[in-house]
BABA-57234 format. One line per 3 residues: their letters; for each residue x, y, z of C-alpha. Coordinates in nm, 4 decimals, padded with zeros to 6 digits. Layout:
N
A = X/Y/Z | ...
END
This chain:
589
XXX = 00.0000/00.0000/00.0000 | 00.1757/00.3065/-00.1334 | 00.1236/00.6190/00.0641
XXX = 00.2371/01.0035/-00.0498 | 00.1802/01.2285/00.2299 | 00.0949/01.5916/00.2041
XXX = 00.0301/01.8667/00.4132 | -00.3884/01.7679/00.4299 | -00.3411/01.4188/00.4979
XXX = -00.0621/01.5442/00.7897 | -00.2908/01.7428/00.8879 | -00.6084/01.5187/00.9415
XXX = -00.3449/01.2480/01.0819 | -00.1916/01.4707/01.3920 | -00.5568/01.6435/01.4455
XXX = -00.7460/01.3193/01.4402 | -00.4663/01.1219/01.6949 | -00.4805/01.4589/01.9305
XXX = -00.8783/01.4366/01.9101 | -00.8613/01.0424/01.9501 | -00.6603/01.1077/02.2845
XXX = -00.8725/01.3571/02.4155 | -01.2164/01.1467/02.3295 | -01.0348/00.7954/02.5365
XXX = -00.9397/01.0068/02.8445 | -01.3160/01.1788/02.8170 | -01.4498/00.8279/02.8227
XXX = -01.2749/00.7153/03.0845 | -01.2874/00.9817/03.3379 | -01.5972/01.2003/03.2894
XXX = -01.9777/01.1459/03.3378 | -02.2331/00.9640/03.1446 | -02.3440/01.2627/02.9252
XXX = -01.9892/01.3536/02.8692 | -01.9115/01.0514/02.7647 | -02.1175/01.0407/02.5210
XXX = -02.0080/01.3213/02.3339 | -01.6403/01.2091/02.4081 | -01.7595/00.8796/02.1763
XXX = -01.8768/01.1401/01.8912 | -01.5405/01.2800/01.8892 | -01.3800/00.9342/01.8588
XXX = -01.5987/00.8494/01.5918 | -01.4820/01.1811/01.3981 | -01.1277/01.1300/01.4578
XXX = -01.1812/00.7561/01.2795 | -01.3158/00.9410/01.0352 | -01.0229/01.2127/01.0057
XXX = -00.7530/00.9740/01.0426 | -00.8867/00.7461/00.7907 | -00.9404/01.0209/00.5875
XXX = -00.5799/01.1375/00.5773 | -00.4735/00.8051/00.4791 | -00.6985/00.8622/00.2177
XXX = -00.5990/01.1660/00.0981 | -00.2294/01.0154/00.1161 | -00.3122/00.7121/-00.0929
XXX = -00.2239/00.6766/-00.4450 | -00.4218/00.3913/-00.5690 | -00.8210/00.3168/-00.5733
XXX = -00.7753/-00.0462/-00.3757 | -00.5753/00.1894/-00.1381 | -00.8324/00.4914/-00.1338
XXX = -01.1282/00.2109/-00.0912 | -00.9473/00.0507/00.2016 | -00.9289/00.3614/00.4251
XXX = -01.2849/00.4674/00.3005 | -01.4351/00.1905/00.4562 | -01.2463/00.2772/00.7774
XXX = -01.3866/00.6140/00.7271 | -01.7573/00.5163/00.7361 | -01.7012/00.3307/01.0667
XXX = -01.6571/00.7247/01.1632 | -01.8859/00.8706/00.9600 | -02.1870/00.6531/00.9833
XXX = -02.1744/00.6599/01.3806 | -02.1207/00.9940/01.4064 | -02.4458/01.1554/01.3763
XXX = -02.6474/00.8637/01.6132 | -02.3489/00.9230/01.8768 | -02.4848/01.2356/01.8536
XXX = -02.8441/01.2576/01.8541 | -02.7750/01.0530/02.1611 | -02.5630/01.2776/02.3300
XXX = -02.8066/01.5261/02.2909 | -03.0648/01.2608/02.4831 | -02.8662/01.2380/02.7482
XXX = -02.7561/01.5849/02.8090 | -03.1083/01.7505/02.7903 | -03.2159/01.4749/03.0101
XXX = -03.4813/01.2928/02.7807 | -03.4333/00.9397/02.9857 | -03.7904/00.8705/02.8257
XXX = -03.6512/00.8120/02.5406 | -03.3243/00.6572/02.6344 | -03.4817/00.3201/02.5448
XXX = -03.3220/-00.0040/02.3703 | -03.6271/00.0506/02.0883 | -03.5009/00.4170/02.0487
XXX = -03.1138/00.2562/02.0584 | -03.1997/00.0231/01.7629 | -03.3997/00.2786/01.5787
XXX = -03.1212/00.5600/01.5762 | -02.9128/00.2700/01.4540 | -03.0102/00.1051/01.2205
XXX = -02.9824/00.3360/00.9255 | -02.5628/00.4149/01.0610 | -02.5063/00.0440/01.0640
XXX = -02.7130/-00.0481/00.7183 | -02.5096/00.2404/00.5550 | -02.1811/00.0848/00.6823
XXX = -02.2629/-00.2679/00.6040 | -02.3634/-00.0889/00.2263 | -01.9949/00.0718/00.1522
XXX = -01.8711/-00.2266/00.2847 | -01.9907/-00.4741/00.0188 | -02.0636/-00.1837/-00.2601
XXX = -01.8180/-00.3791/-00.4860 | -02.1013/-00.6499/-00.4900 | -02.4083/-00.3910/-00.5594
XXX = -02.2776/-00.0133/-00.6027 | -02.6024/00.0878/-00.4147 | -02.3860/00.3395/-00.2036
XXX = -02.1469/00.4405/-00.4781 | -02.2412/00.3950/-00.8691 | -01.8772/00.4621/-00.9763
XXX = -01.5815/00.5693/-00.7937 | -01.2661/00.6834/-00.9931 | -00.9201/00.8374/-00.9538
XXX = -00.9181/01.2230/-01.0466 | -00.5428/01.3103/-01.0864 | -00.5579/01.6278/-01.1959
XXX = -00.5570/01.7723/-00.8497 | -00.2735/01.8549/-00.6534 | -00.2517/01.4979/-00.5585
XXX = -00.4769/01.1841/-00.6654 | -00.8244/01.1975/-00.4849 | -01.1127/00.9616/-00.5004
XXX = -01.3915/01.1103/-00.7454 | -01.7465/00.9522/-00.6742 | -02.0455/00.9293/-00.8300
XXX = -02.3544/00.9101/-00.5237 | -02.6028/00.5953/-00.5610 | -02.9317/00.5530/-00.3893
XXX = -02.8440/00.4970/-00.0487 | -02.5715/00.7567/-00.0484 | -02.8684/01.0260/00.0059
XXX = -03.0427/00.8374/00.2529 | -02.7387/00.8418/00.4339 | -02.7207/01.2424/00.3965
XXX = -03.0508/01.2543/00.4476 | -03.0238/01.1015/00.8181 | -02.7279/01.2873/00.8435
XXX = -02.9124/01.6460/00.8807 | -03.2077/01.5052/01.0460 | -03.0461/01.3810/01.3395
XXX = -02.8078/01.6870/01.3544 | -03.1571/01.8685/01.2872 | -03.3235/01.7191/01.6113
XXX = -03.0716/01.7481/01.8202 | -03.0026/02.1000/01.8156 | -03.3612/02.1951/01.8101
XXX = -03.3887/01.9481/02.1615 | -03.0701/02.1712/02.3093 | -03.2114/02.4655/02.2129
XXX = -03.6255/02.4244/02.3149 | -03.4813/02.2968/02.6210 | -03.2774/02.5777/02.7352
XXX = -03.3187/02.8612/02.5434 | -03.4792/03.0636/02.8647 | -03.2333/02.9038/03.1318
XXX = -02.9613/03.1386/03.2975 | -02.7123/03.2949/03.0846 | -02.4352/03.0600/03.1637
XXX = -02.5859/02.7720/03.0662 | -02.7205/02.9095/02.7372 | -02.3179/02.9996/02.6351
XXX = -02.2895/02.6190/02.7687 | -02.5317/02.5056/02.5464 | -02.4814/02.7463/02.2468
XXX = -02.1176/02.5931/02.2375 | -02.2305/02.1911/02.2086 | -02.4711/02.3152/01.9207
XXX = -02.2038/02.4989/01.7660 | -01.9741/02.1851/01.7956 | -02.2331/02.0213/01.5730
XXX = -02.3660/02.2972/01.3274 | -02.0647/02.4297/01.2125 | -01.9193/02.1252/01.0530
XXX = -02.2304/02.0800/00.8995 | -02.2688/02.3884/00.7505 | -01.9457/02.3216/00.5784
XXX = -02.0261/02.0025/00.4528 | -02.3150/02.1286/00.3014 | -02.1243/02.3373/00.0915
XXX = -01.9299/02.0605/-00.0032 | -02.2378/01.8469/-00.1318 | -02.3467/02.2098/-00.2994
XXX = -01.9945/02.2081/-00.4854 | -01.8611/02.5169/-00.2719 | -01.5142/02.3394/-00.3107
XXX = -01.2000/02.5708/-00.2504 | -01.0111/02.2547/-00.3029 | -01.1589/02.0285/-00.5562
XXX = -01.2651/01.7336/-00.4050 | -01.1044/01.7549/-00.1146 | -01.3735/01.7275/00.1924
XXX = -01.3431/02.0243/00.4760 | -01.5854/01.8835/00.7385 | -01.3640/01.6465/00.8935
XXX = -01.1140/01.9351/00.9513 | -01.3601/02.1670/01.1115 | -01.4802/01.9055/01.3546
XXX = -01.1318/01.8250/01.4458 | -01.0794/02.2065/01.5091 | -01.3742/02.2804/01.7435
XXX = -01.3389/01.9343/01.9076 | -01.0301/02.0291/02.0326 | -01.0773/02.3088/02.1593
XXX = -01.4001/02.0982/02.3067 | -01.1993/01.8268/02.4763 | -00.9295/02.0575/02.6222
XXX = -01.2151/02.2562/02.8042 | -01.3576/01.9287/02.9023 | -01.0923/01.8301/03.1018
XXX = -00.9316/02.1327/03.1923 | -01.2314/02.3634/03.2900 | -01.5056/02.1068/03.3132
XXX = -01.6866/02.2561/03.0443 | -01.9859/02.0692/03.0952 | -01.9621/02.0197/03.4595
XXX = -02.2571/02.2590/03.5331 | -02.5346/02.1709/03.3548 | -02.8966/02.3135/03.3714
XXX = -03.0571/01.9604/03.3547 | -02.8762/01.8397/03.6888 | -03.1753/02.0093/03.8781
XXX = -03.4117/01.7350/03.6228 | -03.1533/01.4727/03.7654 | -03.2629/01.5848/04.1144
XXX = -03.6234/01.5762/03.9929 | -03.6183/01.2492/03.9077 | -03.4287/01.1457/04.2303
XXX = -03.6969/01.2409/04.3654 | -03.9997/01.0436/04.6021 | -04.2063/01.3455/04.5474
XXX = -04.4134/01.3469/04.2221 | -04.3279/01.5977/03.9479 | -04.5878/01.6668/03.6672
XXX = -04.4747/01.9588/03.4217 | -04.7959/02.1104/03.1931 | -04.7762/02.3226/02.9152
XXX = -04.9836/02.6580/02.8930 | -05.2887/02.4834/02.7245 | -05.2659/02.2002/03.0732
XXX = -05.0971/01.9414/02.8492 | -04.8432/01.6777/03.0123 | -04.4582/01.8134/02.8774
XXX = -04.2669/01.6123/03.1233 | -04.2829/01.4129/03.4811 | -04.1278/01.1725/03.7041
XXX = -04.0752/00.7654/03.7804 | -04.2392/00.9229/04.0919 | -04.5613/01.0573/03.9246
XXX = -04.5687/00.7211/03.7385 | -04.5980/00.4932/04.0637 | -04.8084/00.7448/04.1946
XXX = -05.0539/00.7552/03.8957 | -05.0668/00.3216/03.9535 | -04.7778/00.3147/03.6260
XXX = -05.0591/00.3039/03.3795 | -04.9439/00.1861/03.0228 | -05.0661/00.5120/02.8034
XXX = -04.7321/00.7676/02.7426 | -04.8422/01.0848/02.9254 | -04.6714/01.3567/02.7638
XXX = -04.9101/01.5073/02.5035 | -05.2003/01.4240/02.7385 | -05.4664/01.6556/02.8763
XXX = -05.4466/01.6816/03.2390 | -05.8714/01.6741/03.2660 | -05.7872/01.2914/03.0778
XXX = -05.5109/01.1474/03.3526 | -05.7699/01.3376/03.6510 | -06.0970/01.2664/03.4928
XXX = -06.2327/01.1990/03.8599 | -06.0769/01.4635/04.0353 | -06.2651/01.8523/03.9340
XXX = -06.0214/02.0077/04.2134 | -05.7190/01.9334/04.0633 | -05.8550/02.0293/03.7238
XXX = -06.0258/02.3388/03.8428 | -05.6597/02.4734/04.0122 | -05.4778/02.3514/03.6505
XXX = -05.7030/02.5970/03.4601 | -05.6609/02.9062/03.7261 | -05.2934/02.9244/03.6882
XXX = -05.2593/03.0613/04.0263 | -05.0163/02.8813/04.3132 | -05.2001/02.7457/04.5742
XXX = -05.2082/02.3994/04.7802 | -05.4791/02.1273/04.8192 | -05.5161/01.8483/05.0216
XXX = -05.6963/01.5195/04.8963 | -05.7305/01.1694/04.8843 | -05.6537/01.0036/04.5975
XXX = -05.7600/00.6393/04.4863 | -05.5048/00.4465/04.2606 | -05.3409/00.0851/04.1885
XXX = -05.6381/-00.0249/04.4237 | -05.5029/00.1977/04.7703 | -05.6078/00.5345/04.9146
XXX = -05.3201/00.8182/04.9784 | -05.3452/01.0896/05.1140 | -05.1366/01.4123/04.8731
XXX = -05.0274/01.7408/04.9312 | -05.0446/01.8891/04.6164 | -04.8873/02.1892/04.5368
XXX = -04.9546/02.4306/04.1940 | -04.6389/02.6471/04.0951 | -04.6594/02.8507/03.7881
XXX = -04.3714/02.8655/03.5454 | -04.2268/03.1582/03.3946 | -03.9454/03.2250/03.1701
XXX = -03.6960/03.5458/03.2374 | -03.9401/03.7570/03.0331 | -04.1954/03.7143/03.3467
XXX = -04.4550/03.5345/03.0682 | -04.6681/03.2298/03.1971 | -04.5009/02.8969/03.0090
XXX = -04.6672/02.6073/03.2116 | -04.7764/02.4834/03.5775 | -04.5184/02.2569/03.7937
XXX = -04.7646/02.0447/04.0184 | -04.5555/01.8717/04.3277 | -04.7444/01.5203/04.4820
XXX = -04.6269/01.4896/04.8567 | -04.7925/01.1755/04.9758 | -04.8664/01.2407/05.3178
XXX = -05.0387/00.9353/05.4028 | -04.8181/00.8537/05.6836 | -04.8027/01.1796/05.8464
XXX = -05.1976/01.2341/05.8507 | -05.2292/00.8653/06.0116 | -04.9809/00.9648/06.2942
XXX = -05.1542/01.3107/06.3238 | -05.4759/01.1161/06.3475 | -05.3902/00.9082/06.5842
XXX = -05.2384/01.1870/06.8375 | -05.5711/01.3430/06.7911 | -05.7617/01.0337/06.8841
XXX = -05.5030/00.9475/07.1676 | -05.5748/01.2824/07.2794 | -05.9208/01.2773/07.2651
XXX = -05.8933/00.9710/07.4955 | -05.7053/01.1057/07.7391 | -05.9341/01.4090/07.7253
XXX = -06.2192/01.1682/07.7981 | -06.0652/01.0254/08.0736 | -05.9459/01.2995/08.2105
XXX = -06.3732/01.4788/08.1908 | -06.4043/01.1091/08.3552 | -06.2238/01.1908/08.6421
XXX = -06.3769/01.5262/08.7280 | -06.6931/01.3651/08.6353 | -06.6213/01.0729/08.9444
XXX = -06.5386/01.3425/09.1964 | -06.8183/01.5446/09.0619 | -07.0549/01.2530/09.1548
XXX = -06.9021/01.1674/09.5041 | -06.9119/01.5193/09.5442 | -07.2622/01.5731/09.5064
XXX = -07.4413/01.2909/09.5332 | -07.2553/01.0280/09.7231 | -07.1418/01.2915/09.9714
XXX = -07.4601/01.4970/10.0716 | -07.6387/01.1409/10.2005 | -07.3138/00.9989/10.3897
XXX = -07.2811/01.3038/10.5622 | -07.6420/01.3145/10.6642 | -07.6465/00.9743/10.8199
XXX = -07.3056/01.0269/10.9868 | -07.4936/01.4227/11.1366 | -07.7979/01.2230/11.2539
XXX = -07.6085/00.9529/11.4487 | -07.4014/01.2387/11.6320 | -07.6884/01.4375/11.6755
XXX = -07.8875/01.1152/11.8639 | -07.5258/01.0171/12.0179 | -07.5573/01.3988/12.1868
XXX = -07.8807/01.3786/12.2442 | -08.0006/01.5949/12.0360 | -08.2840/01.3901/11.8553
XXX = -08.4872/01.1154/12.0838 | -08.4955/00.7215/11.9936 | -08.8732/00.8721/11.8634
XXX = -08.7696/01.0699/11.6386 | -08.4797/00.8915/11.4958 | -08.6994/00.6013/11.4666
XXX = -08.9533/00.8040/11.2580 | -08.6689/00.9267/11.0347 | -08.4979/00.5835/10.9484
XXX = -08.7839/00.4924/10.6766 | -08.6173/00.8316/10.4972 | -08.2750/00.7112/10.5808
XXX = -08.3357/00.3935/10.4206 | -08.4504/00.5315/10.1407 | -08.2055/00.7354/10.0703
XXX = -07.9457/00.4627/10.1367 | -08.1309/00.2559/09.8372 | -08.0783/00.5061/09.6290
XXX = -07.7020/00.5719/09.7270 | -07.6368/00.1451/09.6879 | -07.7610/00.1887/09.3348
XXX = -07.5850/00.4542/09.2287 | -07.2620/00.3509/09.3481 | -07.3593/00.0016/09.1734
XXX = -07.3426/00.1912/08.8415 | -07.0947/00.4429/08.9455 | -06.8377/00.1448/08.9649
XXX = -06.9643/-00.0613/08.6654 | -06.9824/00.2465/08.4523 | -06.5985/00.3704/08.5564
XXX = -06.5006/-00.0554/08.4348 | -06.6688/00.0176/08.1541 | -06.5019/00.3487/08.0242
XXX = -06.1785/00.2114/08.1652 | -06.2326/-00.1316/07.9392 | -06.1536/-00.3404/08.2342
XXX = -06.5177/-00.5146/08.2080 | -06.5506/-00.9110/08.0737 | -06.8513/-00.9950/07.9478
XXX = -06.9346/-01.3542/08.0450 | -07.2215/-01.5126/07.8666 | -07.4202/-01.7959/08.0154
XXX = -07.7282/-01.9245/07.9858 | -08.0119/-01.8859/08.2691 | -08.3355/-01.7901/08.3389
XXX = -08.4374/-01.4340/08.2472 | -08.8231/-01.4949/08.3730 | -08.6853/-01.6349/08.7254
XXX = -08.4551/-01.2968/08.7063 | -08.7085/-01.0089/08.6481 | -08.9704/-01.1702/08.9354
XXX = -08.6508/-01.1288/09.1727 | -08.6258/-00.7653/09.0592 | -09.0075/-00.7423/09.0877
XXX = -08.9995/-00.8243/09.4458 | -08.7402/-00.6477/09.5465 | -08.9422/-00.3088/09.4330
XXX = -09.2983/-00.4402/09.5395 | -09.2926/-00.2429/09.8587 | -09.1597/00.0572/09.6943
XXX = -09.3870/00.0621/09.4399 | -09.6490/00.0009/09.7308 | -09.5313/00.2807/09.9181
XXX = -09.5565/00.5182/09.6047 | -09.8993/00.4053/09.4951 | -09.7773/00.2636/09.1510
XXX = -09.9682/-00.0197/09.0109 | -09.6857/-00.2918/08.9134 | -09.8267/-00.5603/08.6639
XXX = -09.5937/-00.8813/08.5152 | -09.6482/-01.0032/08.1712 | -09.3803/-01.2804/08.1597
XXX = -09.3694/-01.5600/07.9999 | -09.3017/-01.9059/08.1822 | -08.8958/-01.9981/08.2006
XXX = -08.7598/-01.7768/07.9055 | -08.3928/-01.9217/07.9285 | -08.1450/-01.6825/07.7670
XXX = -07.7687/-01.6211/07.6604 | -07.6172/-01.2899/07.8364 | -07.3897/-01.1727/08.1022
XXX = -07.6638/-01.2266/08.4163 | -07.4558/-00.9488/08.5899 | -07.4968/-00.7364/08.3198
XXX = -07.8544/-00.7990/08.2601 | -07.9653/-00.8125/08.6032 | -07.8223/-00.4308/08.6513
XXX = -07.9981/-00.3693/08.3400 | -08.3492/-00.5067/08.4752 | -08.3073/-00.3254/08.7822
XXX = -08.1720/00.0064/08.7070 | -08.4778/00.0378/08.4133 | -08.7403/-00.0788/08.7316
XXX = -08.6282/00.1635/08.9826 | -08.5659/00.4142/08.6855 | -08.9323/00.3875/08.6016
XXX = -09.0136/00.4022/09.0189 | -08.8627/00.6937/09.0698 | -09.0486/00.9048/08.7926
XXX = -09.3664/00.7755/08.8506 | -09.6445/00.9047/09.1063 | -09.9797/00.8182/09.2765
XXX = -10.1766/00.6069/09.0067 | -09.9507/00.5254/08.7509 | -09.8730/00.2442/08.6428
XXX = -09.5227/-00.0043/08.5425 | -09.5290/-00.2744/08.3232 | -09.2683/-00.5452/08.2777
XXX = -09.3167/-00.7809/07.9766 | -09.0762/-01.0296/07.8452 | -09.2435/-01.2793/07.5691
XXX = -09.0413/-01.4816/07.2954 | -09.0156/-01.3606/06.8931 | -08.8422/-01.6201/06.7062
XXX = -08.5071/-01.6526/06.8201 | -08.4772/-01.3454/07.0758 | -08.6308/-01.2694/07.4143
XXX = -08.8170/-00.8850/07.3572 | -08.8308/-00.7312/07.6962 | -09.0439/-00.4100/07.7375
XXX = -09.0666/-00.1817/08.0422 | -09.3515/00.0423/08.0289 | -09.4585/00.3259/08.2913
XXX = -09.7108/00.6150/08.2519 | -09.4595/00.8508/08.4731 | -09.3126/01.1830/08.3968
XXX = -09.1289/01.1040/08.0702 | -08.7782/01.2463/07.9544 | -08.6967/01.5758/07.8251
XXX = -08.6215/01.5369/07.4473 | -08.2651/01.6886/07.5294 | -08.2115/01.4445/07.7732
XXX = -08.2836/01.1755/07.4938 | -08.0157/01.3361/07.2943 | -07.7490/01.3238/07.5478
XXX = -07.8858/00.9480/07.5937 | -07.7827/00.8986/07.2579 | -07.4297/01.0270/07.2692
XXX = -07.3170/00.8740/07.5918 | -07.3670/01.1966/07.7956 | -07.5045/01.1461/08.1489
XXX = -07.7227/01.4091/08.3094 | -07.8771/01.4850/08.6554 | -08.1899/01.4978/08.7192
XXX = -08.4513/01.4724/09.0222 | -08.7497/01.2342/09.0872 | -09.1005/01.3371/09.1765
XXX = -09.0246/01.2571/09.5494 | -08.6791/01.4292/09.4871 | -08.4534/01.1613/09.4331
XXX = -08.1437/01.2525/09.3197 | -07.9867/01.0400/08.9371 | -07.7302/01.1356/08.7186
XXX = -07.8100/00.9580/08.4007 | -07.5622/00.6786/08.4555 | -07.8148/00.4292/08.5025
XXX = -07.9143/00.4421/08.1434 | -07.5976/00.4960/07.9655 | -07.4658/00.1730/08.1530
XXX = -07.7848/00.0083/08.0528 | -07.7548/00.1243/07.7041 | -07.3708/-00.0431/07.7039
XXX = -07.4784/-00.3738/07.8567 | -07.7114/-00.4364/07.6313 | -07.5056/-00.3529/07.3532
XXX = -07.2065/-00.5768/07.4907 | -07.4984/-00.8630/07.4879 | -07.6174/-00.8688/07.1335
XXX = -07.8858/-00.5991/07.1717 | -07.9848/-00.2513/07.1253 | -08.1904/-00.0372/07.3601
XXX = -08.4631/00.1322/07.2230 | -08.6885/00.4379/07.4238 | -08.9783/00.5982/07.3252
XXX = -09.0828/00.8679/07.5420 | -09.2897/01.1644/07.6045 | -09.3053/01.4574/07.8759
XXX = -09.5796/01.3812/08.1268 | -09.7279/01.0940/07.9536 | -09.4570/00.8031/08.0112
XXX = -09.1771/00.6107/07.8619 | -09.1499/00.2554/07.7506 | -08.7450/00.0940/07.6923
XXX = -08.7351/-00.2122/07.5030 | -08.4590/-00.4538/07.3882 | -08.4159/-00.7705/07.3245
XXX = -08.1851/-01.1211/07.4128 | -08.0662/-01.4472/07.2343 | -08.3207/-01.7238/07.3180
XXX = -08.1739/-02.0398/07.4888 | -08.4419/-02.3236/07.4388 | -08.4288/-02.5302/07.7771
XXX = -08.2891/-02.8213/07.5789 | -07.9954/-02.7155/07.4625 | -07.7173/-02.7703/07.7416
X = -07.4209/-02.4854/07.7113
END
């Protein structure tokens, strides 16, 4: 292979090695981007240094030879690019192994063509040797696929400079020079080689592109490595976007999807539909909010609940307007902070301090109760037995007062009954232990014990039970239950009225019904019935209640399968019903 050097071929040779060093250390030592326009100035200086030998051959087998070394260069150059620009403007979207093989395809077809064009001159119809240059160059005459080479050529050189400019045309001045320099690095040796193919030729055939990338890639790759040219980048704040747990969505002016995040993707359940180019009313059809803040432009933060991939979050959302530096409105930034586990902790301080809220108005409501009605009756027993230990009051008298005495002793016994099974109760210390027994033997115990009283008072008491109604319950429980709603009943009743106790079998319950004609309760009472709030109030013979009674009896029937209902009217009566799994006697528990 006889070579002639001359002062191009030197030229290209010592250019293309110096560019070839610079592009292996760039590789090697500098970031991904980087790296990537390190490989397109490798893929130039093939091109170069092939070229030279080129130029320096003398022969066509010799000028052939180095131009399919050449084309290793040339055909890789402009997808080395296009991908460069990809990964610098931070378009990982379409870093894809589909996007790989399509950018491709058309370098390596056009290589594979010059490679075998001796077999099908579908790259190159004719090639010749023109000798009446300065030296002997290749003349060529362009086939078929030689133009769909070009073609790709300015397209990807096309794309990528319009990508590096739309992207950050309105970013700070020092990235702009940044990224007017990279686009430079690519349009200028274009721009020559299209006066080349135009015939703009101030040396024959002799091509000037490889020369002018060689030039500016030099300069390129010194700044690279000296001043770290590329080392501050405007789309490192996208790398910390996408870093991100925090979902990004990016909409243009008219609310369309421009970019987002992996994050906005696993938020958004990864559905299989690309985004970008999508309306935002589309990807939140069921959420008018979100849609409604989109269209006002304005920054402001929302709170919601959102339902996707089959879970409820909870998102901060936050709307940001975008502007460039002339202050005009170029899109909406919305930020997803899923604040799921933050409410749940915040919602469980508030119920934990609800709790201890309740048990602390449990406390003062205890001491309350001693206070007031636990206290005043102690103290009056302990003042008569002092006063007849003086002397004071005669065995008479305190003989005619003991009826009172015992009276009000009944009534303190029952309250502190339900004063201490209420406080188990709203400190969750009580067991409910369900047994089976007899619930007719039960109320004619209760019915006994408050035939006297009911005597005394001139209330009619009537039974309507039926015969050995066995039942499943806490007997504890109920029997509280029976008795509190009995002496309930007593105690706002007067001269003529009447109390009914029923108990009969429907199906598979036991309904029991306590009906009196008595004073009723205050519809406001009912109300605080209904929310668990106790109340005091004062019999017709002033005995003293605090609405315990009937919030315990309203929980024990509750912890026993059944649900208290009352029905009741001011000076015309009340009747409380509820029911009881039946126990047949046969069945043995």
């Amino acid at each position: 292979m006889n070579l002639e050097f001359n002062v191009f071929s030197l030229t290209l040779l010592i250019s293309g090695l110096i560019v070839t060093v610079l592009s292996s250390i760039i590789i090697f030592k500098l970031s991904d981007y980087v790296r990537w326009f390190a490989f397109t100035m490798l893929f130039v200086s093939i091109w170069s240094i092939a070229y030279g030998f080129e130029l320096a051959s003398i022969s066509l087998d010799s000028m052939l030879f180095w131009i399919k070394i050449e084309y290793i260069g040339i055909a890789l150059t402009p997808a080395s690019w296009l991908w460069f620009c990809f990964k610098y403007s931070g378009l990982e979207k379409w870093q894809t192994k589909k996007s790989f093989f399509l950018i491709s395809i058309i370098p390596l077809t056009t290589y594979l063509m010059v490679f075998t064009n001796e077999y099908h001159s579908f790259y190159y119809e004719s090639v010749e040797v023109f000798v009446n240059g300065p030296f002997p160059l290749l003349k060529i005459t362009p086939g078929p696929w030689y133009y769909v080479h070009m073609v790709y050529f300015y397209i990807t050189l096309g794309i990528g400079n319009f990508i590096l400019f739309s992207r950050f045309k309105n970013t700070e001045p020092i990235f702009r020079k940044q990224t007017y320099i990279i686009i430079a690095s690519g349009l200028l040796p274009w721009i020559i080689n299209m006066m080349y193919l135009l015939g703009y030729r101030p040396f024959e055939l002799i091509d000037l592109t490889p020369y002018s990338f060689l030039f500016l890639y030099i300069v390129i790759g010194l700044g690279l490595l000296k001043f770290d040219l590329f080392d501050i980048k405007p789309i490192a704040r996208d790398r910390v976007i996408f870093a991100m747990t925090t979902g990004i969505m990016v909409l243009d002016p008219k609310n369309r999807v421009i970019d987002f995040n992996p994050s906005m993707l696993r938020i958004l359940g990864n559905p299989k539909k690309n985004l970008i180019g999508e309306s935002i009313k589309s990807i939140f059809c069921d959420y008018d909010e979100i849609i409604i803040r989109a269209y006002a432009q304005q920054k402001c933060v929302i709170d919601m609940r959102m339902h996707f991939s089959f879970t409820q979050r909870n998102f901060n959302i936050k709307f940001i307007p975008l502007q460039n530096n002339k202050s005009i409105f170029s899109g909406l930034l919305l930020q997803f902070d899923d604040v799921t586990e933050e409410k749940n902790i915040k919602e469980k301080l508030i119920e934990q301090t609800n709790e201890l809220q309740k048990l602390n108005n449990l406390k003062d409501k205890l001491f309350s109760i001693i206070s007031h009605d636990l206290k005043g009756p102690i103290l009056g027993i302990r003042d008569l037995i002092k006063l007849t230990a003086d002397g004071t009051i005669s065995q008479e008298e305190f003989t005619n007062i003991l009826p009172e005495v015992s009276k009000n002793m009944d009534s303190v016994s029952l309250l502190l009954e339900n004063l201490l099974a209420w406080t188990s109760t709203q400190l969750k210390g009580e067991f409910v232990d369900k047994k089976k027994f007899n619930l007719t033997k039960l109320i004619n115990q209760q019915y006994l014990l408050f035939e006297n009283l009911a005597k005394e008072k001139n209330i009619e008491f009537e039974i309507k039970v039926e015969n050995d109604l066995f039942v499943f319950a806490d007997k504890h429980m109920i029997d509280l239950v029976i008795r509190n709603l009995i002496s309930n009943s007593l105690k706002f009743s007067n001269n003529g009225d009447l109390i009914s106790i029923q108990a009969t079998q429907k199906e598979n319950e036991v309904q029991v019904k306590i009906i009196d004609t008595g004073a009723g309760i205050a519809q406001e009472n009912l109300e605080k019935l209904e929310k668990g709030l106790s109340f005091t109030t004062t019999g017709l013979r002033n005995e003293t209640g605090t609405g315990l009674g009937l919030i315990l009896v309203r929980d024990y029937i509750g912890k026993n399968g059944g649900v208290l209902q009352i029905e009741s009217e001011l000076n015309l009566g009340s009747k409380f019903e509820f029911s009881l799994p039946l126990i047949n006697e046969e069945v043995s528990l």
